[in-house]
N, C-alpha and C positions, 0 to 999 in steps of 0.2 A: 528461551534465548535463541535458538536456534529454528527456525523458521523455514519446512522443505520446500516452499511455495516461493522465499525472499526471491522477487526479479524476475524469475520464472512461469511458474504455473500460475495463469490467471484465475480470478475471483468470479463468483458468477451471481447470478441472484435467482435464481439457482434452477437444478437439474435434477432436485428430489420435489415428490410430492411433498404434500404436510405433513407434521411427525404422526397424527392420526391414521397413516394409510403405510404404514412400511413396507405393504406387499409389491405398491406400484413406485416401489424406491428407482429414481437413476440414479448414476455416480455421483458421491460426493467428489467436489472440485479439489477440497482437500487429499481426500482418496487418491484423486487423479495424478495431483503432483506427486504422491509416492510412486505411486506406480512409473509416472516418468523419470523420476530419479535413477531408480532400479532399473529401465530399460538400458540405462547409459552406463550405471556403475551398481550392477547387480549386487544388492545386499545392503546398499546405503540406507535404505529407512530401515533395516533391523537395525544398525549402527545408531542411529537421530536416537530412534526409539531406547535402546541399550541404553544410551547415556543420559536420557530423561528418566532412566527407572519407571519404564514401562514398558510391558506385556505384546501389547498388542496394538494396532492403528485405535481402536477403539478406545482405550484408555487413553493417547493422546486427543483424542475426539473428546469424551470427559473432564479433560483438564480441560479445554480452551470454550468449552461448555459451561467450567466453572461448578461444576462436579466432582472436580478430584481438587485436592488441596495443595498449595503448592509445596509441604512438607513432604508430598508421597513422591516427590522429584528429587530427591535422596541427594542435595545439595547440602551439603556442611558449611562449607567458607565460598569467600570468594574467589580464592584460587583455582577451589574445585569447577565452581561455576564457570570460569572465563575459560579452562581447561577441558572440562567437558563440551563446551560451544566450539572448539577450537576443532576436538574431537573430530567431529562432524562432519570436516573437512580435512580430513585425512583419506586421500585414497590416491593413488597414483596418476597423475593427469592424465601419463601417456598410455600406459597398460591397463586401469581402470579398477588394479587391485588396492585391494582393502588392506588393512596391518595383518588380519588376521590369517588371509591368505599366503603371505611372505611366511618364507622360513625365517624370519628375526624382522618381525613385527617393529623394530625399534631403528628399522635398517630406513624409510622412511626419511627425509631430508625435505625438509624446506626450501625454496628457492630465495636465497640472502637478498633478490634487490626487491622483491613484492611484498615476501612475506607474506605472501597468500597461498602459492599451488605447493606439490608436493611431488617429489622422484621417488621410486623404490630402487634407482641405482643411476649410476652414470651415465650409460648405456641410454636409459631411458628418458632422462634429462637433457642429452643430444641430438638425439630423436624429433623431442619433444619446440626448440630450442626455436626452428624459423618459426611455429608459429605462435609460440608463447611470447617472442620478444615484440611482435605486433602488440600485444594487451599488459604487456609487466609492468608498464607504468599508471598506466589505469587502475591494474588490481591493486597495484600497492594503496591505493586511496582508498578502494574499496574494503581492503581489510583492516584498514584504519578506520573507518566510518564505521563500520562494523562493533570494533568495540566501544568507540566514542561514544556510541547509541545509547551506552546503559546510562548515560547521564540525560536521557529523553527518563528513563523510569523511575531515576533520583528525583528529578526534578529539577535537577539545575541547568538542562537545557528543555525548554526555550527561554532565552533571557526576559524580561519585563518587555513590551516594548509601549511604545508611544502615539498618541494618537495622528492619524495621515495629517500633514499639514498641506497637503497639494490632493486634490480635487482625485476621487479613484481614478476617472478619464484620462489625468495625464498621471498617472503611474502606471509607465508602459512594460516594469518588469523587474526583476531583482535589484538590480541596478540601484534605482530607483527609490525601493522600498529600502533598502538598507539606510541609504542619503538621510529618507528621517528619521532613523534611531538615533537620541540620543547617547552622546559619553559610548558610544561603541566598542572604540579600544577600551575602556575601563569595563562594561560587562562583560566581553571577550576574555580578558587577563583575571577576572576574578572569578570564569570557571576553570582557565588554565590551572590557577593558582588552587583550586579549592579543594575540598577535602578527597571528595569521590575520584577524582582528578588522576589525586594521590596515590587512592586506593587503588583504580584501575591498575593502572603501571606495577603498582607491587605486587601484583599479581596476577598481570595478563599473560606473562613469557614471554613478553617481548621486549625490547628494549624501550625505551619512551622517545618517543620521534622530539625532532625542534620544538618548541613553541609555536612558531609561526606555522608548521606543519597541522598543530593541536587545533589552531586558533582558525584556521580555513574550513579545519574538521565541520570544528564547530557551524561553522558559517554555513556549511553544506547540509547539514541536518538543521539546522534550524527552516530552512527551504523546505528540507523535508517535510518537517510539520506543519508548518504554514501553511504548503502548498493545497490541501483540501480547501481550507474556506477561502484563500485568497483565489480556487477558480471556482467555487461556489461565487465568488462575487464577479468574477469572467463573465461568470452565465447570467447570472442579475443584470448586466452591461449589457452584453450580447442579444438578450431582449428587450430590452428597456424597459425592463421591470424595476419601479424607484421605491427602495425601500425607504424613503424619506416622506412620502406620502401615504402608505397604507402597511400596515402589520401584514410580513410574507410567512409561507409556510413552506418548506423544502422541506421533498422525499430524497433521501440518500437510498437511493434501490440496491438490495445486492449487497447491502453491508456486511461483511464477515466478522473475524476477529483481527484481521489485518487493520478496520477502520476504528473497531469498537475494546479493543485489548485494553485495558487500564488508561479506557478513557475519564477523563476529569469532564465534567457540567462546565469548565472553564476553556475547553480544546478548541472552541470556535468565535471565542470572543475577539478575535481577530477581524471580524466584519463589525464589530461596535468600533472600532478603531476607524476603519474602513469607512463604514456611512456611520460618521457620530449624529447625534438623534435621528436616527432611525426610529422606526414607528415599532419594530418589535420583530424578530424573527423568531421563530422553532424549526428546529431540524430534530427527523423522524427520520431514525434509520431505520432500514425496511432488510429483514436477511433472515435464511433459517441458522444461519452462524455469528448471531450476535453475540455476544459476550456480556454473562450476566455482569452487573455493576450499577453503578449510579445511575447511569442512563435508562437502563431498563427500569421503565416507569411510562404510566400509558400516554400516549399522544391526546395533546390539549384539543377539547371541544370547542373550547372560547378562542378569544383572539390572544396570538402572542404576549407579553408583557413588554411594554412599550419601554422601547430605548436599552433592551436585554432580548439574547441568544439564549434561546431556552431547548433544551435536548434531552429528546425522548427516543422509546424504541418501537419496534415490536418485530418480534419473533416468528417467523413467516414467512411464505410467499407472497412477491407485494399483490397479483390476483386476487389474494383468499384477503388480505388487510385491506385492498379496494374493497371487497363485496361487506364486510364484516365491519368495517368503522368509517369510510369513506361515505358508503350509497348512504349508511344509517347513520351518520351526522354525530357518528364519536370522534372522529378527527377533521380535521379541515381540508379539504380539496387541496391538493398544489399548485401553486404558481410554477414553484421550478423543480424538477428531476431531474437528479444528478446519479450518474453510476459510473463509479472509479473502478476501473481494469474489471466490465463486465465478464470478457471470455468468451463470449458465444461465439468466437472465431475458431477457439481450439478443438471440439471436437463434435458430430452430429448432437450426442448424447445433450451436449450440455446448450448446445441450440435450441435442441428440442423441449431444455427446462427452462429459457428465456423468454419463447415462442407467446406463451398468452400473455407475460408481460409486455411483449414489444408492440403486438398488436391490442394491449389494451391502450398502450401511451399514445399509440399511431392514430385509432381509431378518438378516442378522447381529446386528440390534439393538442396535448399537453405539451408545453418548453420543454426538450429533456436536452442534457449534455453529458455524453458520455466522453470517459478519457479512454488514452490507451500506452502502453508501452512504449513502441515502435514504431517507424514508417510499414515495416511489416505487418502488424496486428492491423494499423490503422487502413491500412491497401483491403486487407484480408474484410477486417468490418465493412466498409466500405460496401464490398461488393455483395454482403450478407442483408442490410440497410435497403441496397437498391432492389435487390430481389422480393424485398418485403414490401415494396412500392412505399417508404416512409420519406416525407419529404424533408431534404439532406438542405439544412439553409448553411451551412457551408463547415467548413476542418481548415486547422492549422496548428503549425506548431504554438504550443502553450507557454505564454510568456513568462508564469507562473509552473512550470512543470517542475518537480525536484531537482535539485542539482546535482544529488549524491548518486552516483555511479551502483549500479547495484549487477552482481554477477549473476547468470543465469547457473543456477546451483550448482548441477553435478555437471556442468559444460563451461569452467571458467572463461577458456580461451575462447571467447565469443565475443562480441561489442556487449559493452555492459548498457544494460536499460535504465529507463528513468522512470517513476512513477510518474503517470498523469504529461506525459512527452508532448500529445499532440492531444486533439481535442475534437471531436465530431458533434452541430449542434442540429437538431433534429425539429420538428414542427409538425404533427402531425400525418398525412398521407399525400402522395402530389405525383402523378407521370414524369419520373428525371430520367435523363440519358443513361447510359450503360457507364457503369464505375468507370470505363478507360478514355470516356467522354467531360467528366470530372474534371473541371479544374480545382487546383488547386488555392482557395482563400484567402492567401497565405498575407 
């Protein structure tokens, strides 16, 4: 439920060797975002960890491995559940202490217009006050979205939706793509209405917002989900690669358990929508942080299944899954690589676990499109891109990027990020001008 990376700590593809070789292990990106938690609000991942009913990083590393079960997360009800996620986010915005550090642990107060940050006193809520009221309206969405989310693992969001009735070229963006859902208000009002709905509320601790509050919720996480293959289909556009004439294959590079967590064989059939008779796609997620499940299953030798999205894994560096199924003709070459919130901006380490990946895609001239957070991440990429001499066919805001607000963890009072915000599209190797020479695509 609770997520130390959500907004924050970027994803990588990765910055460890192969699980064969653990002596020449670098940081896990997971790893990383504990640790940056802790720099900010020292002791918050013993906290995350405490209320998953777990030991150690590594036992969370187990579960999301798909190695621990999810009964040894010592979750009873629901209350317990939405209660211990809440947990997690208890610490003092402005002082930085935990319940446990207070002399009366229960002294802790909620701020009544967000319902997201937290005071250990008055004092500290005054303080805190210019520059919390810049974000209180943003967080309060955010910690609605937050719990809204659990009807992504019900199942009752994402609603049905309907095939594109206007050409992908002119659906220029959310906007847009809602225009052709049918009966909208009716599937909106019958997850308001529904059971889980219900459930949440009677056991979140909080009070149950409007309707129309619920129903924007909703609106916002549907975005959310979507957003993967609706800019998997970006990039398809962006090179004029027509999946109406030939079965395509995309590598998702980098995959973690943020992309592959309780995914469904059904998560991407939003491009059958998109290009109906299509000639066939597979998506291959490529990550040493997949998540065992349906997907985990080997990537097709043969051609796609015409007129279905078909999704496979593999567990790995995509380096060692190029040499190993790529050169030897167990998987199909890519047309498009795609990598959501890669990371290699955040720290040397996890550059230096990117590093053969980038220059195998550069050197091979493969389409890739990477997303990013931020104008910050995106600036920061940027200037990482050009140093590796990879030729930059252009970035812009992603018309397709999540809409749901997400808080940088233990730093609420921040501009909340968006998954997949802006978009960098790559082609191989090329002599470009200095990142500050870059225009902008836009």
């Amino acid at each position: 439920t609770a997520q130390p990376n959500a907004g924050a700590a970027p994803k990588t593809g990765r910055s460890k060797k192969a699980p064969e070789e653990p002596a020449a292990r670098a940081p896990d990106v997971d790893s990383l975002g504990f640790q940056a938690m802790d720099r900010n609000v020292p002791g918050l991942s013993h906290v995350i960890l405490q209320k998953l009913n777990m030991k150690s990083y590594e036992d969370y590393k187990s579960a999301m491995d798909g190695r621990k079960s999810g009964s040894d997360f010592g979750i009873r009800t629901y209350f317990d559940m939405f209660q211990k996620m809440e947990d997690t986010f208890k610490f003092c915005v402005e002082c930085k202490k935990l319940p446990d550090a207070l002399l009366d642990p229960k002294s802790l107060r909620r701020c009544k217009r967000c319902q997201n940050v937290y005071y250990c006193g008055v004092a500290c809520q005054r303080a805190n006050w210019p520059l919390h009221k810049k974000f209180c309206k943003k967080l309060k969405l955010v910690a609605l979205d937050r719990l809204v989310e659990w009807l992504i693992f019900t199942g009752d969001i994402p609603f049905p939706t309907d095939t594109w009735t206007k050409p992908a070229r002119d659906v220029k963006g959310w906007e847009d793509w809602f225009s052709m859902q049918e009966q909208l208000e009716e599937k909106l009002g019958a997850i308001v209405a529904g059971r889980y709905m219900t459930l949440l509320w009677a056991n979140a601790g909080k009070p149950r917002p409007e309707d129309t509050e619920l129903r924007e919720s909703i609106r916002r996480l549907v975005t959310d989900f979507h957003s993967r293959p609706l800019t998997i289909g970006l990039g398809l556009r962006l090179f004029g690669i027509d999946p109406l004439t030939r079965p395509l294959t995309v590598h998702v590079v980098g995959a973690s358990h943020v992309e592959t967590l309780n995914t469904r064989l059904t998560d991407y059939d939003e491009l059958t929508r998109m290009f109906p008779g299509h000639q066939g796609v597979e998506m291959v997620m490529v990550g040493v942080d997949v998540v065992d499940g349906p997907i985990m299953r080997p990537p097709l030798s043969t051609l796609a299944p015409r007129g279905r999205v078909y999704l496979s894994s593999y567990k790995g560096l995509y380096h060692d899954f190029w040499e190993s199924h790529v050169e030897t003709k167990l998987a199909a070459p890519p047309d498009l690589v795609v990598g959501f919130h890669p990371g290699f901006h955040a720290c040397p380490d996890l550059l230096a676990g990117w590093l053969p990946t980038l220059l195998l895609l550069r050197d091979y001239r493969l389409p890739v499109l990477f997303t990013v957070y931020s104008e910050q991440e995106l600036k920061a990429s940027l200037q990482i891109l050009v140093e590796l001499e990879m030729h930059i066919v252009g970035y812009a805001s992603n018309p397709f990027a999540s809409l749901r607000p997400e808080q940088v963890y233990s730093s609420p009072n921040k501009p909340p990020v968006y998954c997949s915000s802006h978009y960098i599209a790559l082609l191989g190797a090329e002599a470009v001008p200095g990142a500050e020479e870059l225009e902008d695509d836009d």
